[in-house]
C-alpha beads as a LAMMPS data file, in Angstrom:
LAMMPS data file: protein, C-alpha beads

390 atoms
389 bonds

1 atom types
1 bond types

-500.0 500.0 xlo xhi
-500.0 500.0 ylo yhi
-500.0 500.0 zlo zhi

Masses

1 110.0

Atoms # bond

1 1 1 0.000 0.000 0.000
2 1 1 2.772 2.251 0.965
3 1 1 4.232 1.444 -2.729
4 1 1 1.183 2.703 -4.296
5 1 1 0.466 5.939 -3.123
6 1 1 4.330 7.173 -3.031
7 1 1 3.931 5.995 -7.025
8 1 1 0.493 8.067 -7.189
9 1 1 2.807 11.326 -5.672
10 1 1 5.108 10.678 -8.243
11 1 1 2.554 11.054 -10.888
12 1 1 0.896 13.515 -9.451
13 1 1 4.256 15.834 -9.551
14 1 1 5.280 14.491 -13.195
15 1 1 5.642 18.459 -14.307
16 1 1 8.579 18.719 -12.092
17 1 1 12.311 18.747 -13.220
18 1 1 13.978 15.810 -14.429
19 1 1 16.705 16.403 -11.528
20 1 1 13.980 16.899 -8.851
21 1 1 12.524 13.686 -9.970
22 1 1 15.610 11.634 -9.937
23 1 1 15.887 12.412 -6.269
24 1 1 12.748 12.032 -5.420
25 1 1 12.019 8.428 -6.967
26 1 1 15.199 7.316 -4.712
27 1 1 14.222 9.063 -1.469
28 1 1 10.708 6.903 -1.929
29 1 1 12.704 3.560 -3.200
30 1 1 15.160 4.034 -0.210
31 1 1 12.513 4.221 2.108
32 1 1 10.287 1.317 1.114
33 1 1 12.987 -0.735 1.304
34 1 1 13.731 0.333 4.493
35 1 1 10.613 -0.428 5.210
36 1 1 10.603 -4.069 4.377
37 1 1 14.109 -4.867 5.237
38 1 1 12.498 -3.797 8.712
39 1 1 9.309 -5.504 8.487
40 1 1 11.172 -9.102 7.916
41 1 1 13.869 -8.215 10.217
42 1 1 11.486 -8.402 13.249
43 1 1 9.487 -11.785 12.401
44 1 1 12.577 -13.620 12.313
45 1 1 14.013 -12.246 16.088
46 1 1 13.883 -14.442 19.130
47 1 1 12.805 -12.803 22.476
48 1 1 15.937 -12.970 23.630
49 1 1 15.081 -14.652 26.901
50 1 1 18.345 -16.388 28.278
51 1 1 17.114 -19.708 27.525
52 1 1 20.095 -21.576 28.692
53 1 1 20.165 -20.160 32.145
54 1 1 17.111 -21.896 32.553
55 1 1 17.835 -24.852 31.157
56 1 1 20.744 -25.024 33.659
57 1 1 18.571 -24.945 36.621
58 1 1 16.140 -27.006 35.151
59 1 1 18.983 -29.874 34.556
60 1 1 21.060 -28.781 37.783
61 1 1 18.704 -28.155 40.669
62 1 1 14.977 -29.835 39.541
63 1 1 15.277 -32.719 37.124
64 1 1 19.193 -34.277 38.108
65 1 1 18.362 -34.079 42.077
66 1 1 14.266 -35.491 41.417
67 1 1 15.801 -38.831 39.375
68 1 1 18.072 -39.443 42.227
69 1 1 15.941 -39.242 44.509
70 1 1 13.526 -40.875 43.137
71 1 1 16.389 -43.768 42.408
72 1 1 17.623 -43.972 45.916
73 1 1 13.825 -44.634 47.241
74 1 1 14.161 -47.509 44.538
75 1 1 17.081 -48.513 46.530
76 1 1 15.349 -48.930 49.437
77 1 1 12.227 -50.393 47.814
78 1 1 14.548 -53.041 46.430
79 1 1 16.448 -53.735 49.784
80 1 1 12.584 -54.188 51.207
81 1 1 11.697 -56.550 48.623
82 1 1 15.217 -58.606 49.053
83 1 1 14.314 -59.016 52.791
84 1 1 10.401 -59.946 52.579
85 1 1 11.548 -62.389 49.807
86 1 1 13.529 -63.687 51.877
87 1 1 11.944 -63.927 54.942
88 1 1 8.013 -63.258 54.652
89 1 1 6.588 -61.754 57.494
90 1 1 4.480 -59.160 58.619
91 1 1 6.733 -56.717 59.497
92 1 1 8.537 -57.606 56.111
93 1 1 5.552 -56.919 54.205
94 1 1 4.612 -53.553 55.847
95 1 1 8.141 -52.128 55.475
96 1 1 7.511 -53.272 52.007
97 1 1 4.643 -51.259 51.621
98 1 1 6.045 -48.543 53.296
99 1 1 9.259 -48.528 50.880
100 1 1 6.564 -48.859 47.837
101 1 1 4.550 -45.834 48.682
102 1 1 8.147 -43.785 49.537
103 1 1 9.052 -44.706 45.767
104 1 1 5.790 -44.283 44.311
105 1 1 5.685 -40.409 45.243
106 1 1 9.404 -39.837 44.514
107 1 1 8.201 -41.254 40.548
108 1 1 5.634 -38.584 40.360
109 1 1 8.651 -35.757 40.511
110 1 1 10.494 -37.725 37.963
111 1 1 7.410 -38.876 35.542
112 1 1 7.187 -35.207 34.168
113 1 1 10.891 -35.543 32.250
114 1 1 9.673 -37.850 30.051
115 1 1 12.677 -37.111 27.488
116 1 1 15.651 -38.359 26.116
117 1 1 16.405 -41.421 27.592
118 1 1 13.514 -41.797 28.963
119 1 1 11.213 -40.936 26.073
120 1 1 13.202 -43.459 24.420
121 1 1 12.645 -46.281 27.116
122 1 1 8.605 -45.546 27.529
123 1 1 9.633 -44.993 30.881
124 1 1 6.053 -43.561 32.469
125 1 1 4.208 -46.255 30.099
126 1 1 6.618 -49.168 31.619
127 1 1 6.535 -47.789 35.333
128 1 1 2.441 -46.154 35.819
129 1 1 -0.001 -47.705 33.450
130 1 1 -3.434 -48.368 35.405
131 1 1 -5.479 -49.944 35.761
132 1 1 -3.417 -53.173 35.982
133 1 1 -4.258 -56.069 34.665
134 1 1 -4.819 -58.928 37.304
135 1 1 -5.797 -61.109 35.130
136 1 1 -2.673 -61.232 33.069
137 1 1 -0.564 -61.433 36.234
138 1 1 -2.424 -63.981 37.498
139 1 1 -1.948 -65.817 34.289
140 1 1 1.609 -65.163 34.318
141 1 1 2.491 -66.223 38.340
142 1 1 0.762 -69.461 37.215
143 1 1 3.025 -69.954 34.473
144 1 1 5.855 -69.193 36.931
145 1 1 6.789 -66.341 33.350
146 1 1 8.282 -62.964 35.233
147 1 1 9.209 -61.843 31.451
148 1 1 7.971 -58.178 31.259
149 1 1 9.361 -57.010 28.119
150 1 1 6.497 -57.195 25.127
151 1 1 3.594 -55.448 23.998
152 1 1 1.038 -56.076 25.887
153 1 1 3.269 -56.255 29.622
154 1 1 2.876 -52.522 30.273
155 1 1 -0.453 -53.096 32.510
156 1 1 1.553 -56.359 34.751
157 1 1 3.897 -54.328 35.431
158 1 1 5.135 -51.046 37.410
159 1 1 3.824 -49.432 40.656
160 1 1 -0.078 -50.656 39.845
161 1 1 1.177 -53.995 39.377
162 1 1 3.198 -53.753 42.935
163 1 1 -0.204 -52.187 44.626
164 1 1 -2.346 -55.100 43.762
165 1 1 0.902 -57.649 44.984
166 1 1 1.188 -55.797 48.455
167 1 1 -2.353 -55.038 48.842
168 1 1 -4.542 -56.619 46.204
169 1 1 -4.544 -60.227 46.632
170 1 1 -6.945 -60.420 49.389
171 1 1 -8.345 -58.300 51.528
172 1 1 -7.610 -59.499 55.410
173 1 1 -4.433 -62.271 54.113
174 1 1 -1.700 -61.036 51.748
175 1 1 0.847 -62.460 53.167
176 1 1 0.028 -66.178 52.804
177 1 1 -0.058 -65.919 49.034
178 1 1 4.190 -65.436 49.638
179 1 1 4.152 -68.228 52.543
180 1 1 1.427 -71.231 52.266
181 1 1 0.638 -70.878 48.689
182 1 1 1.497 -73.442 46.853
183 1 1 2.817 -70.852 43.827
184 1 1 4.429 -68.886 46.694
185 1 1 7.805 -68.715 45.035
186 1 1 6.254 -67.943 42.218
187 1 1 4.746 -64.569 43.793
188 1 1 8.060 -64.126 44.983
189 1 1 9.978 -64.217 41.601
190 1 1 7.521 -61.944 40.262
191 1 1 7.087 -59.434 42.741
192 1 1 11.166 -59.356 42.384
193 1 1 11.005 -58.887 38.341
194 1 1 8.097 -55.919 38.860
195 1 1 11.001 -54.110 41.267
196 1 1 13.937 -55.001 39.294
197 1 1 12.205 -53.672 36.228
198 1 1 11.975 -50.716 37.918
199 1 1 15.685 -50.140 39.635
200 1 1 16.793 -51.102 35.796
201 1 1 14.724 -48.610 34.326
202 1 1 15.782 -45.160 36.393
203 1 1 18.915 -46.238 36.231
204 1 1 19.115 -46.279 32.934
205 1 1 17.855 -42.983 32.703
206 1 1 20.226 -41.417 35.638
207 1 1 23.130 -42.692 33.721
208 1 1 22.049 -40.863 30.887
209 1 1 21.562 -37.767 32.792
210 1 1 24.905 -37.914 34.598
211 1 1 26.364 -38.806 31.417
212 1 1 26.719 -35.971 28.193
213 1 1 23.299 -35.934 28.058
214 1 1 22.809 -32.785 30.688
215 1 1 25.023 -31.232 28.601
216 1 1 23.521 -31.874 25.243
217 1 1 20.119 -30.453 26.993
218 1 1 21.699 -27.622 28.389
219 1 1 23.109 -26.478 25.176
220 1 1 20.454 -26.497 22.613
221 1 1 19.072 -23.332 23.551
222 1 1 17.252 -22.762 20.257
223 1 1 13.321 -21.763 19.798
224 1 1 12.839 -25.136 17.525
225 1 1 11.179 -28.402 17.904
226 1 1 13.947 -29.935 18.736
227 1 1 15.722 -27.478 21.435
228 1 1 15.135 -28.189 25.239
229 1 1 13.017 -25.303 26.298
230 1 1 10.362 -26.714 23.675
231 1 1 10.648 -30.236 24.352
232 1 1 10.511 -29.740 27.608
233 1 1 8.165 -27.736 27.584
234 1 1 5.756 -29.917 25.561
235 1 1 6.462 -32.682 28.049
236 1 1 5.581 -30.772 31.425
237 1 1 2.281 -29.627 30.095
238 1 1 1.690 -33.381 28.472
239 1 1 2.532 -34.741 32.069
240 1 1 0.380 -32.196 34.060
241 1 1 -2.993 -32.368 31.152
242 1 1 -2.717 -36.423 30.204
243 1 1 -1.099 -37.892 33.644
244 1 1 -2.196 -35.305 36.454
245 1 1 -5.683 -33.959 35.595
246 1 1 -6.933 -36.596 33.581
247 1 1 -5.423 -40.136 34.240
248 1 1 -5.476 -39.481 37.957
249 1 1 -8.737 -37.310 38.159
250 1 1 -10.832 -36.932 34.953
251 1 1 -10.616 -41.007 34.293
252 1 1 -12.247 -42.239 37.894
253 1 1 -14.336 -38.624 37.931
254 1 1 -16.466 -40.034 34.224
255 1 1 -15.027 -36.832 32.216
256 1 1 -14.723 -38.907 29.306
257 1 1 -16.839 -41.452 29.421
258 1 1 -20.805 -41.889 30.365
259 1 1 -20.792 -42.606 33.877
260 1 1 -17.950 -42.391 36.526
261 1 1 -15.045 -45.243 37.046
262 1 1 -14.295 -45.277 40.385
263 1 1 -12.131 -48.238 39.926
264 1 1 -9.588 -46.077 37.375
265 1 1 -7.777 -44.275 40.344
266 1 1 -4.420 -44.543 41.026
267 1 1 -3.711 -46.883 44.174
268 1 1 -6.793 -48.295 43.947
269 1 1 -5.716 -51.432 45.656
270 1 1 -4.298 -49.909 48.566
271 1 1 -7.535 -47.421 48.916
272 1 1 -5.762 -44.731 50.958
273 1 1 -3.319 -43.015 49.129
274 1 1 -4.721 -41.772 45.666
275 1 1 -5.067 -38.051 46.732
276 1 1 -1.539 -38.220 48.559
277 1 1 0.274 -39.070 44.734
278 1 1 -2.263 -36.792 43.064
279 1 1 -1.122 -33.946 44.912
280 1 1 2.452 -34.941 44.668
281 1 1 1.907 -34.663 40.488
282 1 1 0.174 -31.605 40.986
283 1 1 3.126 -30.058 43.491
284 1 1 5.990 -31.237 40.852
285 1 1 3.957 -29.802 38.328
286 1 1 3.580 -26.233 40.080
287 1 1 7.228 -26.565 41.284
288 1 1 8.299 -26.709 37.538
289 1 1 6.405 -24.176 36.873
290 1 1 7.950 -21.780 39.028
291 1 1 11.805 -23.498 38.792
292 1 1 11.758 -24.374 42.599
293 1 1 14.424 -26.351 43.530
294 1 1 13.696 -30.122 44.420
295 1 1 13.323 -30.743 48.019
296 1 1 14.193 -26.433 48.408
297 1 1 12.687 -23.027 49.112
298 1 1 14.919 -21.518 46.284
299 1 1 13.734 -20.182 42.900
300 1 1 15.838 -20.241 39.611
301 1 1 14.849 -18.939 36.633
302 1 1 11.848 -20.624 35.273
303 1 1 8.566 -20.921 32.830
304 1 1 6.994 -18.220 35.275
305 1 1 10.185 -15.969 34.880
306 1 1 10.067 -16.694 30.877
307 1 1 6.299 -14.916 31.294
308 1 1 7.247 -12.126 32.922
309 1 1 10.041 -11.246 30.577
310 1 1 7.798 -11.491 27.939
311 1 1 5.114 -9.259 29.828
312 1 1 2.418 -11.916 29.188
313 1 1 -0.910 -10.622 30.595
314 1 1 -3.723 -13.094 31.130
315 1 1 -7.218 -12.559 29.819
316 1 1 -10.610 -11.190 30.349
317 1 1 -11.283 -10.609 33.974
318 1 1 -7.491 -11.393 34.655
319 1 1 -6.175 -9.066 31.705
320 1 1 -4.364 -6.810 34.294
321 1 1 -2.641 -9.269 36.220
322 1 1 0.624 -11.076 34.760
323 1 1 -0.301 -14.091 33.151
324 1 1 2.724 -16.274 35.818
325 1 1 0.453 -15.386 39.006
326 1 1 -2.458 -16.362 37.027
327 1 1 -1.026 -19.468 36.824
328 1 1 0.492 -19.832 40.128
329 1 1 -3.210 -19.102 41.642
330 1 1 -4.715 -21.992 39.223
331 1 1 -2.013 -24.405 40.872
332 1 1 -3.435 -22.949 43.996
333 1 1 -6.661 -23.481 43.416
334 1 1 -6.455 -26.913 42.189
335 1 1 -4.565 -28.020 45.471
336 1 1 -7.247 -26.417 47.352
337 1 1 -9.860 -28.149 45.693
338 1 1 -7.827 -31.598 45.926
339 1 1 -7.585 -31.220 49.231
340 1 1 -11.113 -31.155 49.561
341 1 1 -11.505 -34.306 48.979
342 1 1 -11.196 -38.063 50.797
343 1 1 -7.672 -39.552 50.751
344 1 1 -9.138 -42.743 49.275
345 1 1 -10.320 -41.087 45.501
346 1 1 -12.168 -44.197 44.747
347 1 1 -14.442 -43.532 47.623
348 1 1 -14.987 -40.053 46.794
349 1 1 -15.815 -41.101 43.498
350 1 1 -18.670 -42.990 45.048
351 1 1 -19.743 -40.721 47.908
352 1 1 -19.105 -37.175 46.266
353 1 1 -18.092 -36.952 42.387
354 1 1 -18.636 -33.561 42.364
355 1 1 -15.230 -32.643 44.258
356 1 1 -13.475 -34.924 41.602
357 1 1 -14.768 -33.009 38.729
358 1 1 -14.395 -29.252 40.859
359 1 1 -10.691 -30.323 40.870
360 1 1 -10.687 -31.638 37.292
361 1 1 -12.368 -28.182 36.177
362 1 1 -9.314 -26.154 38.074
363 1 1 -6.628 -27.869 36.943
364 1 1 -8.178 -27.733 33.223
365 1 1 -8.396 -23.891 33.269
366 1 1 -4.212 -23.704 33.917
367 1 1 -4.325 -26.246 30.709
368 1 1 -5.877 -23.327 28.602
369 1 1 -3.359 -21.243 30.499
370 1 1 -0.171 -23.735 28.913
371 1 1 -1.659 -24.776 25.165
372 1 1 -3.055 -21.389 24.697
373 1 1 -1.530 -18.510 26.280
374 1 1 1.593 -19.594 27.469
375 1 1 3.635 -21.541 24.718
376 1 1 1.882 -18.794 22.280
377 1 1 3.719 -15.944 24.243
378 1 1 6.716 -18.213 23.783
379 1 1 6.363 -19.250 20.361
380 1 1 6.207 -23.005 21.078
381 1 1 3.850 -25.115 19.226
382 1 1 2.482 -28.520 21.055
383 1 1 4.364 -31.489 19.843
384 1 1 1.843 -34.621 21.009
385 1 1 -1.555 -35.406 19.778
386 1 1 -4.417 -34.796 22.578
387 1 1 -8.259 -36.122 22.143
388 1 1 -10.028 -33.815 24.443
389 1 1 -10.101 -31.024 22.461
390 1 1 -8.342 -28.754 24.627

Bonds

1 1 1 2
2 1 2 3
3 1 3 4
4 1 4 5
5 1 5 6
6 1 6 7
7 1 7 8
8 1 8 9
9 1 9 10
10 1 10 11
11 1 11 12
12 1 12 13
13 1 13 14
14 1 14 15
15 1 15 16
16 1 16 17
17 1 17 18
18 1 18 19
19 1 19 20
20 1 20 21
21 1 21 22
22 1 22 23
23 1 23 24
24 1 24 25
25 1 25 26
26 1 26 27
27 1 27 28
28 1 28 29
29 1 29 30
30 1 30 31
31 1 31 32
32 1 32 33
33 1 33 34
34 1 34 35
35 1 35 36
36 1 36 37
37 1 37 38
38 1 38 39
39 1 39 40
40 1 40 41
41 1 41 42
42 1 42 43
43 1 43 44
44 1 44 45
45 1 45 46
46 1 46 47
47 1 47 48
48 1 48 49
49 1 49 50
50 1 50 51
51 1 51 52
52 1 52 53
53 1 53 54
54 1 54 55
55 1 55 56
56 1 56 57
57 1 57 58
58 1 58 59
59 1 59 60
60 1 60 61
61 1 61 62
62 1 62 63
63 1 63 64
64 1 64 65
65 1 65 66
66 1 66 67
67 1 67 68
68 1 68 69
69 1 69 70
70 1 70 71
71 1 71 72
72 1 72 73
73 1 73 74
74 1 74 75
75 1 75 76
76 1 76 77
77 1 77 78
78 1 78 79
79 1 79 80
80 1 80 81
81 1 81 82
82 1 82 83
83 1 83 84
84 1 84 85
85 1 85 86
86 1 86 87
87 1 87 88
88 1 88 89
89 1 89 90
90 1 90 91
91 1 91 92
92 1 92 93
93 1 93 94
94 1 94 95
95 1 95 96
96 1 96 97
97 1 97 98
98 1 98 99
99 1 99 100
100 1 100 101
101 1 101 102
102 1 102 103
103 1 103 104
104 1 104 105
105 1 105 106
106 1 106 107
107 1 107 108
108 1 108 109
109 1 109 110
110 1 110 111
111 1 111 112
112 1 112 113
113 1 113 114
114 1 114 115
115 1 115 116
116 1 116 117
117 1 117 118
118 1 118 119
119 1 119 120
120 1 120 121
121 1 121 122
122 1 122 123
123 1 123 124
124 1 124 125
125 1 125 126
126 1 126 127
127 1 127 128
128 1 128 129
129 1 129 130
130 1 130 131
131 1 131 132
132 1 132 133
133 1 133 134
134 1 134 135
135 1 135 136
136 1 136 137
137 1 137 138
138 1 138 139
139 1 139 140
140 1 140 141
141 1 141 142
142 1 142 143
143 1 143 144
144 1 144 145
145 1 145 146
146 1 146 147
147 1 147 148
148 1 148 149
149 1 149 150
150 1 150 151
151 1 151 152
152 1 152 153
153 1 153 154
154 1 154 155
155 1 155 156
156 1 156 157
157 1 157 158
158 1 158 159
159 1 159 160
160 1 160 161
161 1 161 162
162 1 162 163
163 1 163 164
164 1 164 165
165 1 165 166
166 1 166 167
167 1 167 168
168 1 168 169
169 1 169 170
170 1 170 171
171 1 171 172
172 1 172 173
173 1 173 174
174 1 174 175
175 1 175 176
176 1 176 177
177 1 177 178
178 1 178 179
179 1 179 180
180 1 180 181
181 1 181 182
182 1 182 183
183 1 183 184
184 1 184 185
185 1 185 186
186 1 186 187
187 1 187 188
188 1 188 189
189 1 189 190
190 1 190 191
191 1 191 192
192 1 192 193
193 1 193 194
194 1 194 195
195 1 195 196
196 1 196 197
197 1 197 198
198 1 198 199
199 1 199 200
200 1 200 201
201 1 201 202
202 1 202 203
203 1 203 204
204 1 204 205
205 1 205 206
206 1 206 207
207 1 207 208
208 1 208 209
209 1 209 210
210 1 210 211
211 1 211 212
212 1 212 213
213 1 213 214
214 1 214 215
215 1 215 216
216 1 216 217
217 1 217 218
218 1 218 219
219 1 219 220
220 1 220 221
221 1 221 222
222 1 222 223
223 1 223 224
224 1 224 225
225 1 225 226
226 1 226 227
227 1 227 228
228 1 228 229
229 1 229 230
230 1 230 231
231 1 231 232
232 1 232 233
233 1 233 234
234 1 234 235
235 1 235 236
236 1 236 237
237 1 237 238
238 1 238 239
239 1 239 240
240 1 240 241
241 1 241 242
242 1 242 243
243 1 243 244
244 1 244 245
245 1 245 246
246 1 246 247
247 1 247 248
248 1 248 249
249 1 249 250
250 1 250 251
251 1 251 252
252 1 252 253
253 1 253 254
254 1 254 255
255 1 255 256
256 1 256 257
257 1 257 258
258 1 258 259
259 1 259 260
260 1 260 261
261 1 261 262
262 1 262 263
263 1 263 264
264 1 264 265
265 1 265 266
266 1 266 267
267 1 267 268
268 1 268 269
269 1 269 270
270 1 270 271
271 1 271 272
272 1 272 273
273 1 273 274
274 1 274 275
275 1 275 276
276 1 276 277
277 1 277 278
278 1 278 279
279 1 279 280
280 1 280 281
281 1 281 282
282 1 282 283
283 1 283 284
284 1 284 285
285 1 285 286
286 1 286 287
287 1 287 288
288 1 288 289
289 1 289 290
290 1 290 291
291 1 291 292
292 1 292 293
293 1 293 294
294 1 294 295
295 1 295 296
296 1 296 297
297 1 297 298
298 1 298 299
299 1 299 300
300 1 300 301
301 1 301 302
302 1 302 303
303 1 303 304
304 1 304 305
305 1 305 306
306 1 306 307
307 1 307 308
308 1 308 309
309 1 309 310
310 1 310 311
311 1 311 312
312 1 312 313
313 1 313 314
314 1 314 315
315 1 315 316
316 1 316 317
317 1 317 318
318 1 318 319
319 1 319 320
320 1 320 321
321 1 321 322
322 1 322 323
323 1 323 324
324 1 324 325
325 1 325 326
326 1 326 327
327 1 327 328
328 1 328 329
329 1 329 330
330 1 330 331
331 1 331 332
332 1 332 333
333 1 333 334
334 1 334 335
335 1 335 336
336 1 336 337
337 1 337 338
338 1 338 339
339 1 339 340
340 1 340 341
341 1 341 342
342 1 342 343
343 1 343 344
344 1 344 345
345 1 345 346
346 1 346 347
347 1 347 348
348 1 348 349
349 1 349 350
350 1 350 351
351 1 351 352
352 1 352 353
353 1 353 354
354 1 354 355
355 1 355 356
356 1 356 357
357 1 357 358
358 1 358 359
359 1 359 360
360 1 360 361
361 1 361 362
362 1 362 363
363 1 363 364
364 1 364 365
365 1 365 366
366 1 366 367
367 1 367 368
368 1 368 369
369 1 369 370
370 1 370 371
371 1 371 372
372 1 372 373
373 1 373 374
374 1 374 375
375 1 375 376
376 1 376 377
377 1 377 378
378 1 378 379
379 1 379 380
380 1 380 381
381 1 381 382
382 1 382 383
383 1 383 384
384 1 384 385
385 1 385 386
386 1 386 387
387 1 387 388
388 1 388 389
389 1 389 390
């Protein structure tokens, strides 16, 4: 447009001097160029957030120190299940259960990094797919078969395979399936196969960490599909939309199908401790969020920090306020409404579904907040396939 009417002066002025002309047809040529050279100049800039900074304390202080811990309460999980083996008592198999339930919240900081190694290893498929399948480990105790590699294995195996072993196999008598049955070393090898499977499994992904891989992460600082801030990105709002809100609430709550499924929560076996590992997700979630160190007070620089560099407002009502602490209040909201609820989700399924889906509804709002507002402002597009619609 700006072409068009400088030519239209130029016409309009055609009874001027030849010299007068010259000049002016290069002051107006000069100047759209200008102009353009401009106009493609700024699509093509970054935002110039330090990216790598973060992606040192991401690596350094949340995701490093979360796998190790998470691998020394495997540790202890596997010294647990060495002694009840062993020896099967009762003691044994409530230290068992104790070490279990230790490990089981330590995977729910790690479960969120699902890249590199890990990605490559199905790690969250191989260690958290629920509801487990008794039948199949029935089947496979029978056949005295503790092979868990295969399609299929994913639902014998992993912490909802352990909760049904520890807690699952009857209701008042557990412990004789490991002592007078007659396939009682058959429990045993398998119960030993689900925890080694496990131990095997972090490891392999620690070593990666504490290998170059840190480094590799840490340096590819680009705004592409395949730098860390975007991957990583992609895979902490994939952990908090497909494992958080809707494999541990919107499942059991009947958000996606006709009627509730009480029997979909996490831990069902062991009854009391579904809202203790949902609120663990939700924490590691919020904690990413924010770049607080694991198992620390401090702050590093962060997905909240990345907003406020970018001056990222929310919307409507909230168009005022920065769109980080919008965030940060949905996190706080969600654990408000969580905490609403029973400790045993399956129950509250039954007695109250309407706190499951109050808690599904907050925790889908800050999902808008990620797909929509946030990796817009940051110029990262979603990398996994969701069927929700969100």
């Amino acid at each position: 447009m700006r072409a068009a009417n400088a030519l239209f002066f130029l016409f309009k002025i055609s009874t001027l001097n030849t010299t007068f002309m010259k000049k002016l047809i290069l002051f107006f040529s000069f100047t759209i160029l200008l102009t353009s050279c401009s106009s493609d100049s700024s699509q093509g800039q970054s935002d110039q957030y330090d990216r790598g900074t973060m992606l040192q304390n991401w690596a350094n202080n949340l995701i490093v120190p979360a796998i190790q811990n998470y691998d020394q309460k495997l540790a202890a999980l596997k010294t647990a299940t060495v002694n009840f083996t062993s020896e099967p008592t009762t003691s044994g198999l409530e230290d068992l259960r104790s070490a279990w339930f230790e490990a089981y919240k330590a995977y729910q900081y790690s479960a969120m990094y699902n890249i590199g190694k890990a990605e490559e290893l199905q790690f969250t498929k191989f260690c958290n797919t629920y509801p487990t399948n008794t039948t199949l480990i029935t089947t496979k105790i029978g056949n005295g078969d503790v092979t868990l590699e295969g399609p299929g294995n994913d639902v014998a195996q992993g912490f909802p395979a352990l909760d049904y072993l520890l807690f699952g196999l009857s209701d008042t008598d557990v412990l004789s399936f490991y002592t007078e049955n007659a396939l009682a070393n058959n429990y045993k090898s398998y119960l030993t196969a689900v925890v080694d499977k496990l131990v095997n499994l972090n490891s392999a992904v620690l070593n990666d960490w504490n290998g170059s891989f840190k480094n590799t992460f840490i340096s590819k600082t680009d705004n592409s599909a395949t730098g860390s801030v975007n991957k990583m990105v992609n895979a902490y709002v994939q952990y908090f939309e497909r494992d958080v809100r809707t494999g541990k609430v919107g499942i059991p709550a009947g958000r996606f199908s006709t009627a509730p499924l009480p029997e979909k929560v996490e831990g069902f076996y062991s009854k009391v401790y579904s809202r203790e590992l949902l609120l663990n997700g939700l924490q590691a979630s919020w904690d990413f969020f924010n770049g607080k160190h694991f198992n620390a007070t401090t702050k590093g620089p962060s997905l909240a920090s990345y907003l406020d560099f970018l001056k990222t407002q929310g919307y409507g009502s909230d168009s005022e306020t920065p769109l980080s602490e919008v965030m940060d209040n949905q996190y706080s909201q969600a654990y408000t409404a969580i905490m609403d609820m029973q400790e045993n989700l399956y129950q509250q399924v039954l007695t109250d579904n309407n706190k499951m889906l109050t808690a599904y509804d907050k925790m889908q709002r800050n999902v808008t907040y990620m797909k929509t507002d946030m990796m817009s402002a940051m110029s990262i597009s979603v990398d996994y396939v969701d069927t929700d619609g969100d």
